[in-house]
C-alpha angles and dihedrals in degrees: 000000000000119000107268100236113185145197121211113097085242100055095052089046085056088053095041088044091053095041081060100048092044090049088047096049085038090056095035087057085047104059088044094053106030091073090054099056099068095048089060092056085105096059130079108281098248087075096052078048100054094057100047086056093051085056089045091056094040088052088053092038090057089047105052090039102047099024108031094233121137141146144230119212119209117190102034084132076063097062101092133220100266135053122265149148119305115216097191135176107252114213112130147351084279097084103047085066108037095051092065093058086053101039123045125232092006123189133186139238095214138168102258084243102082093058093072094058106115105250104359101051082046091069095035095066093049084057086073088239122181096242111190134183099242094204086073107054100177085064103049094050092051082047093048081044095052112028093045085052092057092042096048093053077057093064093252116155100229114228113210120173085196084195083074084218145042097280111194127245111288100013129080151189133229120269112264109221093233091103101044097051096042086051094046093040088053112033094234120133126253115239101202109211133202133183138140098220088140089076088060108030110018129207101276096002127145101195115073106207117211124257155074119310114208100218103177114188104207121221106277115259114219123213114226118110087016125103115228090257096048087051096049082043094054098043077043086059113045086043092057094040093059089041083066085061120040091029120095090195113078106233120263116215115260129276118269082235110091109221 
């Protein structure tokens, strides 16, 4: 379903109106939470993650409720039974949310900046994420390669948005290695991900616009018998495939810039 954008001056005041409302609870819930997650970094994980994902469901709570705004998945027989590396399509906050009420246990890939945001990067650095500095980019790559390996083996679903940045709706980047390597060097599956959360809820964006979000979760692709760059070409090209599909915006070819 395609985000219901309207014209009368009225209409655009409602949605303007709701965005509001949903910022200011977000951030309410925020400032209440935020403060929490660092004095359970004593306690087992589960219990940092079971907050975090009490604060996922109230977010999307507050989104569906105020702005209208929900989402359909297509493909969860397709999770398997084990834990493994997301390659998912980045195109706006949505997803950063949404994927931890589908996946368990779920940890980021995430530039070492946001960790340093009052509250919410708070609570990012007790999620055990994989922060990098993006400027160097060898030894990001040794810490993805390392890090994702031990929290695999803890059972962590690894989040990738192979992109490397928001990308808007009909246009893309090229596929950064990271997710291909860490899958062959490891032996996980890789879970492909699709959504076109960016015409809702664009990169940046205040207004949250109603509708349905089309979020599709691929087969896994194991890795044996695939090299790192067979597996990233074949999540590159389901994901593009199913962009074809639930996106109103043709695709652009990628940017020169490698992300």
């Amino acid at each position: 379903m395609k985000p219901l954008v309207t014209s009368s001056l009225t209409d655009k005041l409602n949605v303007y109106v709701r965005s509001a409302v949903f910022l200011v609870a977000t951030v309410l819930a925020t400032l209440v939470m935020g403060p929490v997650f660092p004095l359970l970094r004593p306690f087992p994980f589960e219990l940092r993650a079971r907050l975090a994902r009490a604060w996922v469901d109230y977010v999307l709570w507050l989104l569906r409720t105020i702005c209208g705004l929900s989402y359909a998945v297509t493909g969860r027989e397709n999770i398997p039974p084990t834990n493994g590396i997301i390659l998912c399509k980045h195109q706006s906050a949505w997803e950063t949310i949404a994927l931890q009420q589908l996946f368990p246990r779920t940890v980021f890939i995430l530039k070492r900046e946001l960790l340093r945001i009052p509250f919410l990067g708070w609570a990012l650095a007790s999620l055990e994420p994989i922060a990098i500095d993006r400027h160097d980019k060898a030894a990001a790559m040794k810490k993805v390669i390392s890090e994702g390996a031990d929290r695999l083996k803890r059972g962590r679903w690894i989040v990738i948005f192979p992109e490397g940045t928001r990308v808007p709706p009909g246009h893309k980047r090229r596929f950064g290695k990271s997710g291909g390597i860490l899958a062959h060097s490891t032996g996980y599956p890789v879970v492909p991900v699709a959504h076109n959360a960016g015409e809702f809820w664009s990169r940046r964006a205040f207004v949250k616009y109603p509708g349905i979000i089309q979020l599709r979760i691929g087969r896994p692709i194991y890795p044996q018998g695939l090299g790192a760059s067979e597996i990233n070409q074949q999540a590159e090209q389901w994901i593009d495939a199913q962009m074809t599909t639930i996106s109103r915006e043709p695709t652009a070819s990628p940017s020169s810039e490698p992300a």
